[in-house]
C-alpha positions, 0 to 999 in steps of 0.5 A: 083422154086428153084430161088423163094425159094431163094429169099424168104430164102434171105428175110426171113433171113433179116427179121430175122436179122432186128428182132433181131437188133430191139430186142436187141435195145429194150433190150438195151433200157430196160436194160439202163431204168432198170440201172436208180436208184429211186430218193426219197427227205426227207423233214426236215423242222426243220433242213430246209434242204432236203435229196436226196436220190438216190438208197437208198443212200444218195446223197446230200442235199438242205439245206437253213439254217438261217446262211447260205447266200444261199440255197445250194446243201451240202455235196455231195457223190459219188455212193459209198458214198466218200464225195467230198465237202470241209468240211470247214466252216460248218464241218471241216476236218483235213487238208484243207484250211480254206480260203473263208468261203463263199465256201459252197457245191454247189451254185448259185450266183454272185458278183456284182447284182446292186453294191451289192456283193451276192457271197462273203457274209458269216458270216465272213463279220462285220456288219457295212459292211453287207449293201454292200452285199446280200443273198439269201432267201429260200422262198418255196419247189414248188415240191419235186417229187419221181421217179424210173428214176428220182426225182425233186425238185423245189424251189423258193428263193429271192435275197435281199439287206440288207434290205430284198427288193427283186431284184430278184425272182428265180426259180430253178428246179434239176433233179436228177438221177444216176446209179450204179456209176453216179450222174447228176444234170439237173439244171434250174434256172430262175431270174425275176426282181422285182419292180426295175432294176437289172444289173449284172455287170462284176464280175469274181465272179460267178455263179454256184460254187462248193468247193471240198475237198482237193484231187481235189486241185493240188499240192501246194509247197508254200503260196498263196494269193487269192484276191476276187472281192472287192480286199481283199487278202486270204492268204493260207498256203501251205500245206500237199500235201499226196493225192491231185492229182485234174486235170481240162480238158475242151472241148478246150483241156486245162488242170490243171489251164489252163483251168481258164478264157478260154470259154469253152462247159464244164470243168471235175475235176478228182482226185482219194480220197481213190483209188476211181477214181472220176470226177466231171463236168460241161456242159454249155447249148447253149441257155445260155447268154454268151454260151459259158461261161467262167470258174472261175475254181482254182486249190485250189479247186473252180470249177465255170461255169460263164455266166456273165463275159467275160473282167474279164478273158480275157481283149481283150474279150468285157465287159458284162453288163446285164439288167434285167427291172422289169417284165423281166427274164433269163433263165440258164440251167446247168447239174452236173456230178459225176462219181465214179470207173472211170474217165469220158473220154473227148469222153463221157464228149462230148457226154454228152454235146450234149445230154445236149444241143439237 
């Protein structure tokens, strides 16, 4: 009887441990859910732009002004409100470089669709040389969703000649969401050509694009001379380096301006602005083209993912030449991290890439 009786306490106390792991999974999972900050956008069709606003705070904008070439994500804060994009040209600050006036927030494009150059279009280019480029066209706000966990926004804009002939169609969707001291931004951006073919040429110029401010470049001592796609040199003073501590990692190992060119799942950029610890990233998805993609990442403050190029990082690498026929589309998936307080660790920039990529 007493052997009975021990077997059914042995039972009984297993019970009570698997009902408690259950329990505190549960509470893990509500209390993860309960971490999720509201998403809510504010439409402002007069300034053409959307708020984001995320734990009542703001956290960036899309905005798509008419002397703009391309929609993009601009400014962009952290969870405590430190601003991470470069300022130049649309709000300069003091001491940054004044260099690549197309550099604007966060952005997708590239530098050589149908021998047209989209990347590099600004209002610094002349008019009788503006033939040789193209923009980017806001169309439509599809849907700008509110959510306690999450918000979305999708949108649809047309890359054109000079002419205003659409190329391409392009749907994109950002999914937006933070905690007390993360952003991330789920993009997915989808391209469909039109009435004619579209070839996107090697270009080291591409694709999503982010200018940081001066705490994520790395130190410079000395002038420098930037050369874009078409050759045209940028010279940049050297400048005061007080607070510019910007460091590159990739999931290769790779660090600082090493990390440039090289293929890689995900590049992180750290720098602390004000005594805030901040890290922004990126994470490639594997069913891009070209995964894993190579990375147009510079020390003087550009951080770009590039799904499109290969020989022009790496010259042994074989050339991509990709087609679009009319009707045809590709489909990329990329995800945006911005941690505040502390840096994100190349263990959790790992997790985070396999959850992305699931």
């Amino acid at each position: 009887m007493v052997k009975f009786l021990n077997i059914n306490m042995s039972k009984f106390n297993f019970s009570l441990k698997k009902g408690a792991i259950v329990l505190s999974l549960f509470l893990f999972t509500c209390s993860s859910v309960m971490a999720q900050k509201a998403v809510k956008f504010v439409k402002d069709e007069k300034n053409k732009k959307v708020d984001v606003i995320i734990d009542g705070k703001l956290f960036t904008s899309y905005i798509y002004p008419a002397d703009l070439d391309k929609p993009v994500l601009y400014p962009i804060y952290t969870a405590k409100g430190t601003v991470i994009t470069r300022g130049f040209p649309r709000d300069p600050r003091s001491g940054e470089r004044v260099d690549h006036p197309h550099h604007v927030g966060l952005w997708f494009n590239y530098g050589d669709v149908n021998d047209l150059d989209f990347w590099n279009n600004s209002y610094a280019i002349p008019a009788d040389k503006k033939s040789e480029y193209g923009s980017i066209r806001h169309q439509k706000i599809v849907k700008a969703e509110d959510g306690k966990n999450k918000g979305t926004l999708s949108v649809t804009t047309n890359w054109v000649d000079s002419k205003n002939n659409v190329l391409l169609v392009e749907e994109t969707t950002f999914i937006f969401s933070g905690t007390d001291n993360l952003r991330t931004i789920d993009r997915t951006t989808k391209l469909t050509a039109q009435k004619q073919k579209v070839v996107f040429e090697e270009s080291k110029e591409g694709m999503m694009g982010i200018r940081l401010d001066r705490a994520f470049e790395e130190p410079s001592t000395k002038p420098e001379v930037f050369t874009d796609a078409s050759g045209r040199p940028t010279t940049v003073a050297a400048l005061n380096n007080d607070g510019v501590n910007g460091v590159y990692k990739n999931s290769e190992g790779f660090e600082k301006g090493d990390v440039w060119g090289k293929r890689a799942d995900w590049v992180s950029l750290s720098a602390t602005k004000a005594g805030e610890p901040i890290t922004i990233a990126m994470i490639d998805n594997k069913k891009n083209i070209g995964y894993p993609a190579h990375w147009h990442a510079r020390t003087y403050g550009l951080f770009a993912v590039n799904n499109l190029a290969a020989k022009s990082y790496v010259p042994t690498d074989d050339e991509m030449k990709t087609t679009l026929e009319p009707g045809q589309s590709m489909t990329f998936k990329h995800r945006i991290l911005l941690s505040s307080g502390s840096f994100i660790s190349d263990d959790d920039m790992n997790k985070q890439s396999m959850d992305f990529n699931k």
